[in-house]
C-alpha positions in Angstrom: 31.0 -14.2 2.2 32.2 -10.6 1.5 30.3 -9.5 4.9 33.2 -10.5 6.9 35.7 -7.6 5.7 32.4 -4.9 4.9 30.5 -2.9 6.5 27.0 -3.8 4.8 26.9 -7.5 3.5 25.6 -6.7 0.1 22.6 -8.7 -2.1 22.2 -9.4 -5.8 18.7 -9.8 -7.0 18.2 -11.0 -10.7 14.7 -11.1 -12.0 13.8 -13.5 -14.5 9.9 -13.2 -16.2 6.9 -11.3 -15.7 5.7 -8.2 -14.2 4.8 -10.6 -11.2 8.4 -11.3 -10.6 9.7 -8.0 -10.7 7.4 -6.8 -8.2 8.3 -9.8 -5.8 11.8 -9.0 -6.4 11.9 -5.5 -5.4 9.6 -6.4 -2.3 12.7 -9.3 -1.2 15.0 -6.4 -2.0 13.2 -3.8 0.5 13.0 -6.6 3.0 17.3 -7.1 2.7 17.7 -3.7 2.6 15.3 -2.4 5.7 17.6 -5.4 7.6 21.0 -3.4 6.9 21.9 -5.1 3.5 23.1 -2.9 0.6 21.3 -4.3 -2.3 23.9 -4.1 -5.7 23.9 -4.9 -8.9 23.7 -8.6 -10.4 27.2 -8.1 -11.8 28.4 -6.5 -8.4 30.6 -8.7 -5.7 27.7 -9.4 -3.6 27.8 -12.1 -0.1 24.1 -13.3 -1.4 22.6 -13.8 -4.4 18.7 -14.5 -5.2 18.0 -15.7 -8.2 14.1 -15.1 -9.1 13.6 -17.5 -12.1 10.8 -18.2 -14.7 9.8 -21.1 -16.5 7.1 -20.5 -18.8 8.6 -22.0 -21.7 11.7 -24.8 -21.9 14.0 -21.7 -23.5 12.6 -19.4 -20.4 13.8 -22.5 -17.9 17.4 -22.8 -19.4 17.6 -19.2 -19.6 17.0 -19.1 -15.8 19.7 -22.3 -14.7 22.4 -20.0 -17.1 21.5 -16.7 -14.8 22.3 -18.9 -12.0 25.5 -20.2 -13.2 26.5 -17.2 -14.3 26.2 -15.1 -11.0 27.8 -18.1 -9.3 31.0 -17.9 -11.4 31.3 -14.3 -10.3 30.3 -14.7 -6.7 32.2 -18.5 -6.2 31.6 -17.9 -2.6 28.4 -16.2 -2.0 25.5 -17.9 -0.7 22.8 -18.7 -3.8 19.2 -18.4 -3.2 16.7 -20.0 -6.1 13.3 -18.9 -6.5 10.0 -18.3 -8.7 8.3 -20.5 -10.8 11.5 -22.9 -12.2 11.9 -23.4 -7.9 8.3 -24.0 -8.1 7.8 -27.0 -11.2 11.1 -28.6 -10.1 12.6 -27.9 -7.2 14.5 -31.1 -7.4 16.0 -30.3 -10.4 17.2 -26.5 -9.4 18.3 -28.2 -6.0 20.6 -29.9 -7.7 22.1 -27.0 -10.2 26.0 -26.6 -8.9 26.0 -23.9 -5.8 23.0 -23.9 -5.3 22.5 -23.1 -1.2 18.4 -22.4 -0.9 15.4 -23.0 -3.0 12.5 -21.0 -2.6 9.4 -22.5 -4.3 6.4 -19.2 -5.3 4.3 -20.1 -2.1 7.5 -19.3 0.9 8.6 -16.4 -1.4 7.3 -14.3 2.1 10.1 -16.2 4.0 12.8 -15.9 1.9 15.0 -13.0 3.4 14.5 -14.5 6.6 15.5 -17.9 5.4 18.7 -17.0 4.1 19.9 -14.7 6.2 19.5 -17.8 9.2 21.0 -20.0 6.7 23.9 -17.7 6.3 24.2 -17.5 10.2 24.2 -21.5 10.9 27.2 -21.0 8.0 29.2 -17.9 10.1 27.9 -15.5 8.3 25.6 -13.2 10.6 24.5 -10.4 9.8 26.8 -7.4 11.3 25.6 -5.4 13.8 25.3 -2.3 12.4 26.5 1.0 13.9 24.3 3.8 15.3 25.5 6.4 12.3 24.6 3.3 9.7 21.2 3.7 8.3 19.8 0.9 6.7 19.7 1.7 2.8 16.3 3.0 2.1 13.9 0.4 1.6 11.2 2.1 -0.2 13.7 2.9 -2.8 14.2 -0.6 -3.2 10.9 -2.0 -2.8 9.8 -2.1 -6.4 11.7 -2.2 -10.2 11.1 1.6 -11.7 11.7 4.4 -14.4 13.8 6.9 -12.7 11.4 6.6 -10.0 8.7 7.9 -11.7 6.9 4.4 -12.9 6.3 1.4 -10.4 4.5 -2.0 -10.3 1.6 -2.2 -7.5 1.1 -6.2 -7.8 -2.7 -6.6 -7.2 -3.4 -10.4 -7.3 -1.2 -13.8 -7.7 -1.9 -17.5 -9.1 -4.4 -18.5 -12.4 -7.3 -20.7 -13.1 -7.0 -20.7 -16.8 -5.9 -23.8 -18.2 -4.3 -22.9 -21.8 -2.7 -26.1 -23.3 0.6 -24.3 -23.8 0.7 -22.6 -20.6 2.8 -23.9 -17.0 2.1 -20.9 -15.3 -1.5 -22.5 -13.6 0.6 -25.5 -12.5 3.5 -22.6 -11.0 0.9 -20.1 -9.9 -2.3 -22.9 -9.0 -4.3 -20.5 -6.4 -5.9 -17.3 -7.1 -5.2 -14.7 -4.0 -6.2 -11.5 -4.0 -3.9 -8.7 -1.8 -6.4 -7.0 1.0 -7.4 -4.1 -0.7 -6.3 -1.7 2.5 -2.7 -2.9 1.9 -2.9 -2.0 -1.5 -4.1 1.7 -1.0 -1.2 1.8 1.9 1.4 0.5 -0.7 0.6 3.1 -3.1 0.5 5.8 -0.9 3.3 4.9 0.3 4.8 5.0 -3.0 3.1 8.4 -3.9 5.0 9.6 -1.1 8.2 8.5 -2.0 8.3 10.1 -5.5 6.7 7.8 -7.5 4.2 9.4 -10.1 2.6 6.2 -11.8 1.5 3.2 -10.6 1.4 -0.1 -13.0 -1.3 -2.9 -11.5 0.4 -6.4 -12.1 -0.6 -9.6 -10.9 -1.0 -12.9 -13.2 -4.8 -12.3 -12.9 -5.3 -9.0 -12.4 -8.7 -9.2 -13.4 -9.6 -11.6 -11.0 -8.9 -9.2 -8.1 -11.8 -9.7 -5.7 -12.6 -8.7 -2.0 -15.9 -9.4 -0.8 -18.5 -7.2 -3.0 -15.3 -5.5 -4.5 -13.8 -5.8 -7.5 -11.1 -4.6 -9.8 -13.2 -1.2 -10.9 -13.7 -0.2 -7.1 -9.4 -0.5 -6.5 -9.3 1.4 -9.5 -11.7 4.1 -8.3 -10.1 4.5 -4.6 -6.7 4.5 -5.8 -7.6 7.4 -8.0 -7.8 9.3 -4.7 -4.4 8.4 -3.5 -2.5 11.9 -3.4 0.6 12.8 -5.9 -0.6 9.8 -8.2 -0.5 11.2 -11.7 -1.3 7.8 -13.7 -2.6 4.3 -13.2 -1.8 2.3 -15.6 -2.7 -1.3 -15.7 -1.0 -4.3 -17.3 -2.1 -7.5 -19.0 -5.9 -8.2 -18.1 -7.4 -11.6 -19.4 -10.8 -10.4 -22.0 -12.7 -12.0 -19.8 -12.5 -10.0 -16.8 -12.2 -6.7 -19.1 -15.9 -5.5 -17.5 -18.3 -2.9 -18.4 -17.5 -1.2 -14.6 -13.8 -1.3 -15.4 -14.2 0.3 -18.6 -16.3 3.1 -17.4 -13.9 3.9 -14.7 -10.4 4.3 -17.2 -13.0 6.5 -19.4 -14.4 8.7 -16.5 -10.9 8.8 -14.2 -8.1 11.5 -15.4 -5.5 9.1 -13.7 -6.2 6.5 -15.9 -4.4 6.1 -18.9 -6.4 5.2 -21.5 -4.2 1.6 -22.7 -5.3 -1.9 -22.2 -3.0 -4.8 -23.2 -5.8 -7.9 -23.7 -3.9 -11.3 -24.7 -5.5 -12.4 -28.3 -2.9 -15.4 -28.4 -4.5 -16.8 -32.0 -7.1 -14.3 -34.7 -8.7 -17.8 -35.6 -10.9 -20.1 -33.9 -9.5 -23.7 -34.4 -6.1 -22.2 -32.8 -7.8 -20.7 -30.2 -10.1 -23.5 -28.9 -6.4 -26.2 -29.9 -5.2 -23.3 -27.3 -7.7 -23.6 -24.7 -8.8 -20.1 -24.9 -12.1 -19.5 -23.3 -13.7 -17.3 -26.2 -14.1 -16.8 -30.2 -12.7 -13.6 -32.0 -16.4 -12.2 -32.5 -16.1 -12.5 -28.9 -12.9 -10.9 -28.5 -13.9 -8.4 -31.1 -17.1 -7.0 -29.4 -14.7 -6.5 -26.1 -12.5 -4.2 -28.3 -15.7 -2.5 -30.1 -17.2 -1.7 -26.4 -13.9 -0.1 -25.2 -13.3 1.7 -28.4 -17.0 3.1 -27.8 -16.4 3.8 -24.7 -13.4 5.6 -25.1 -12.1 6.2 -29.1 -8.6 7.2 -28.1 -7.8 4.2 -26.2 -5.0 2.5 -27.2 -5.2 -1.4 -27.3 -2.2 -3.9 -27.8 -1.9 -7.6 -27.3 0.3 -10.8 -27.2 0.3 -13.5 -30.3 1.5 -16.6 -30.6 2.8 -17.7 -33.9 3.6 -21.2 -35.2 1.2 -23.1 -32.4 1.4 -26.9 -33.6 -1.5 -27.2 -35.1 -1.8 -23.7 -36.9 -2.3 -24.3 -40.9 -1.2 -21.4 -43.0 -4.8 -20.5 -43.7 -5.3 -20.0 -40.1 -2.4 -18.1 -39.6 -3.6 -16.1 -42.6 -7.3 -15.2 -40.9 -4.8 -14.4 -37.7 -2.9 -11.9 -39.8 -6.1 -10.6 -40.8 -8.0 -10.3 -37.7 -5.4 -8.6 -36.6 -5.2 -6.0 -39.3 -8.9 -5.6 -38.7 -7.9 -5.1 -34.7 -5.8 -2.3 -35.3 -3.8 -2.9 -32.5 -1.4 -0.4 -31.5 1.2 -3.2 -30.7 1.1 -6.4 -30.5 3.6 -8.7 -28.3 4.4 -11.5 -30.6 6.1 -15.0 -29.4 7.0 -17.9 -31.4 5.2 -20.9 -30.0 8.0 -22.6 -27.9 6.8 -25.8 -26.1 6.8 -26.3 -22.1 7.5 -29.5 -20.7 4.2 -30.5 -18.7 1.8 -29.2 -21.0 -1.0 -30.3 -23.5 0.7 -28.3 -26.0 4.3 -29.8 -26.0 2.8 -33.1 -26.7 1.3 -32.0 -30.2 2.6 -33.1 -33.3 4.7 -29.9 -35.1 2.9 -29.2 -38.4 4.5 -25.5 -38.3 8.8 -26.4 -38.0 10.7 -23.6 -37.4 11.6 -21.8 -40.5 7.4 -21.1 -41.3 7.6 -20.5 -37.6 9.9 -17.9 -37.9 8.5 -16.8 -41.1 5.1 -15.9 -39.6 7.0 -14.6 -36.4 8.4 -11.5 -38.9 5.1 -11.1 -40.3 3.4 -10.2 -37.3 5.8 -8.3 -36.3 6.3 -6.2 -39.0 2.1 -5.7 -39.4 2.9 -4.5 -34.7 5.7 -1.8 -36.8 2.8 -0.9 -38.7 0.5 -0.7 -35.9 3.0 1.6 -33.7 3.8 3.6 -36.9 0.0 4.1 -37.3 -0.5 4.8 -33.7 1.9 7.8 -33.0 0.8 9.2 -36.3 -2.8 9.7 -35.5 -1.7 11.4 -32.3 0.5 14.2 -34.1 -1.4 17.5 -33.2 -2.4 16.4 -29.8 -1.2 17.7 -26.3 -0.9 14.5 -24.1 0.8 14.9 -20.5 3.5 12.6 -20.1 5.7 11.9 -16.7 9.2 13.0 -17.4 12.0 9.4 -17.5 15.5 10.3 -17.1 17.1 12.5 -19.9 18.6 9.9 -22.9 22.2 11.2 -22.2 22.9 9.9 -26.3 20.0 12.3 -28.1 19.8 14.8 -25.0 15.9 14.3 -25.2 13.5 13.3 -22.6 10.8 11.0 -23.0 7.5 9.4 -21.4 4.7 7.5 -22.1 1.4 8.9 -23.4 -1.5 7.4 -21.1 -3.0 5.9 -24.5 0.4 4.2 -25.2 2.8 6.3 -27.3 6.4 7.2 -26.0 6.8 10.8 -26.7 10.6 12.5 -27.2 11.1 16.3 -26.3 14.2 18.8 -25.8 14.4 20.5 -22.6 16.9 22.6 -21.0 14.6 22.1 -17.6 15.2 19.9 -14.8 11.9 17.9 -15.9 12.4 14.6 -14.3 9.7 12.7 -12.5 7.5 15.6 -13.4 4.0 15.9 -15.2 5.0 17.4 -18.7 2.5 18.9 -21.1 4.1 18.5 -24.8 2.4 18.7 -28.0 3.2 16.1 -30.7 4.7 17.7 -33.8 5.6 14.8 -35.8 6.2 11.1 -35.7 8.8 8.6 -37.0 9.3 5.3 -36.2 6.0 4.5 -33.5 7.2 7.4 -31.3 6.2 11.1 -31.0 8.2 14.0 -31.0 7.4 17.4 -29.6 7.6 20.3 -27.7 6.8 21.1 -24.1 3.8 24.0 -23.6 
C-alpha cells in the first residue's frame, strides 16, 4: 500500500447502481475520511479501493466484476474491498474475482471502514498516526455524492417487499428498515449547515418509511423546517405508497418541488400482472389524475420496461399509448434484460432483441417528446432554480426547476449554490433558457 511513503493513505470509492448506493457510498467515504484518509478519485493511485457494486440485471453484475478489475489493474497493490448487492446475491462468486481482499455483503455495509482498515493492519498496513497540524479531510464534504454542493441524497429507508418477477433487488435488499426519524432531521441539518441547498429522499422504498404513527408526509413536513433548505425533492416512490397526506404536503410546502418519479414499468395489464405489479393502469391513472388535481404544474416521470418476454406487439402498442395519454414529462426507459434468480429470466423470449430494441427507440423518442413538451409549456414562467457550477463550454449556469425542467442562464454573477429567480424565455431541446430577475 501507497500509505507507507504518504502522509494520508488515500481511498477510492466507485459506486455502481441506485440512488441507495451512492448515498451508502458517500457515508463509507465520510467514515475514511473523518479517520485521516484522503478519499481520491477511482482513477487516482489509492492504498484501498471499495468497490460498491449492483446487480439488478446480469449486464449490471458484469458491469460491476469489470469496475473491479479495472481498479485492480491500476492499484495492483492496493487492498480491494467488494460490496452492495453483487457482494450480497453471491458472495462466493465475488470472493473469488482475482484481488479481491474483503467482501462486504448490504447488511455489514456499517462495518466496512472498520473492517478494512484492521484488515490492512493484520497486513502492515496501519493507519499512520497523523500529526497535530493534519486535519482529517472534512468528512461532511464527503459524506454524500452532490452537484457542486448544492444537491444531496438524504437516504430515508432500505430493503423491499415487492416481489416483481424480473426484479433481484427483494432477494439483495429482503428487510424493510426505516432510519429513526431524529437521525434524519440531524443529517439534514447537518447538511443545511454545510452548504447544501436541496435535499433528494432516496431509499429503495421510500414510501414505506414508517416510525410508529409517522409516516413519509410527517418527515416531509418537519424537514421543511430544517433551516437554509431551499428544496426537497424526493426520488422514486412505488404508486402504492404515493398517499393523499403526501400529496397534500408537496402541494402546500414551498420546499417541495413539485416532481414525482412513479415507476409504470408496463401501460398494459397482461405485462403488468406477467410483471408482478401490484395494480392496473386505471389504477395507476387515477394516482396521476389526483396529483395533477392536486397540483396542475406538477411534473410526473416514470421508468418503462420494454421487450418484457411475454409483451405482444399489441401490448406494447396500448403501452405506447397509455403513455401518450400519461403525458409524462420523462420517462426512464430500459430494455428488459433478464436476472439470474428471477421468475422473469426463466420466460420464454417472444420479443428477441432487434423488436426489443425497436420498441426501446420508440419510447424513447415519445420521453423526447415529453421533455420537449414539458419545457415548452413552462416558457413565460419565473421558476427559482439553485445555481450548479457554471458549464465552463457554453459559459451558462443551470438548475433544476422544482417541477422538473433544467433551466440554462448567462450570468456574470458569482451565482453558485444560490437560490436564482430566472424567467424562461424560450425552450429547445427539453430545457429552458432564460434570464435571471
Amino acid at each position: 500500500m501507497n500509505s507507507k511513503t504518504n502522509a494520508r493513505p488515500r481511498v477510492a470509492v466507485a459506486t455502481l447502481g441506485c440512488k441507495a448506493n451512492q448515498y451508502e457510498s458517500g457515508r463509507m467515504a465520510a467514515d475514511f475520511a473523518a479517520r485521516g484518509y484522503d478519499i481520491v478519485a477511482e482513477s487516482e493511485p489509492a492504498d484501498i479501493l471499495v468497490i460498491n457494486t449492483c446487480t439488478v440485471t446480469n449486464v449490471a453484475d458484469s458491469k460491476s466484476r469489470r469496475q473491479i478489475r479495472r481498479m485492480k489493474r491500476l492499484n495492483p497493490q492496493a487492498l480491494v474491498v467488494a460490496t452492495g448487492c453483487a457482494a450480497e446475491i453471491d458472495p462466493a462468486g465475488i470472493a473469488a474475482a482475482a484481488g479481491i481482499d474483503l467482501v462486504v455483503p448490504n447488511r455489514a455495509k456499517a462495518s466496512l471502514v472498520g473492517n478494512a482498515i484492521a484488515l490492512g493492519a493484520r497486513r502492515g498496513y496501519p493507519l499512520p498516526t497523523l500529526s497535530e497540524d493534519a486535519t482529517p479531510a472534512n468528512a461532511a464534504s464527503c459524506r454524500l455524492p452532490s452537484l457542486g454542493r448544492t444537491r444531496a441524497l438524504l437516504m430515508v429507508q432500505d430493503g423491499c417487499g415487492y416481489k416483481c418477477s424480473y426484479c433481484i433487488i427483494p432477494t439483495a435488499r429482503p428487510v424493510r428498515v426505516s432510519r429513526p426519524f431524529d437521525a434524519i432531521i440531524e443529517e439534514a441539518e447537518a447538511l443545511a449547515a454545510d452548504g447544501y441547498r436541496e435535499i433528494v429522499l432516496t431509499g429503495i422504498s421510500i414510501g414505506s418509511w414508517r416510525e410508529g404513527q409517522r409516516r413519509l408526509h410527517h418527515l416531509v413536513r418537519r424537514l421543511a423546517e430544517v433551516s437554509g433548505l431551499a428544496h426537497i425533492r424526493m426520488s422514486s416512490i412505488e404508486p402504492k405508497t404515493v398517499s393523499a397526506p403526501l400529496i397534500d404536503a408537496f402541494a402546500e410546502l414551498p420546499q417541495c418541488c413539485r416532481h414525482f418519479h412513479i415507476p409504470l414499468q408496463a401501460g398494459e395489464d397482461a405485462t403488468l400482472k406477467a410483471m408482478n405489479r401490484y395494480y392496473d393502469t386505471a389504477t395507476f391513472a387515477r394516482l396521476i389524475e389526483r396529483i395533477r388535481q392536486r397540483m396542475p404544474d406538477a411534473g410526473i416521470s416514470t421508468d418503462v420496461i420494454t421487450g418484457f418476454p411475454t409483451e405482444t406487439d399489441e401490448q406494447f402498442e396500448r403501452t405506447v399509448r397509455f403513455c401518450e395519454e400519461m403525458d409524462f414529462a420523462k420517462i426512464h426507459v430500459f430494455p428488459f434484460s433478464p436476472r439470474a434468480g428471477t421468475p422473469a429470466a426463466a420466460l420464454r423470449d417472444e420479443v428477441g432483441p432487434e423488436r426489443r430494441k425497436e420498441r426501446t427507440a420508440r419510447l424513447i423518442a415519445l420521453s423526447d417528446d415529453g421533455a420537449r413538451w414539458w419545457a415548452d409549456r413552462h416558457v413565460g414562467e419565473v421558476v427559482d432554480v439553485i445555481a450548479e457550477p457554471r458549464d465552463p463550454a457554453t459559459g451558462l449556469y443551470s438548475g433544476l426547476s422544482g417541477a422538473y425542467v433544467r433551466v440554462h442562464w448567462p450570468s456574470d454573477a458569482e451565482l453558485h449554490g444560490q437560490v436564482v429567480r430566472v424567467r424562461i424565455e424560450s425552450a429547445r431541446d427539453g430545457a429552458g433558457y432564460g434570464v435571471a430577475i
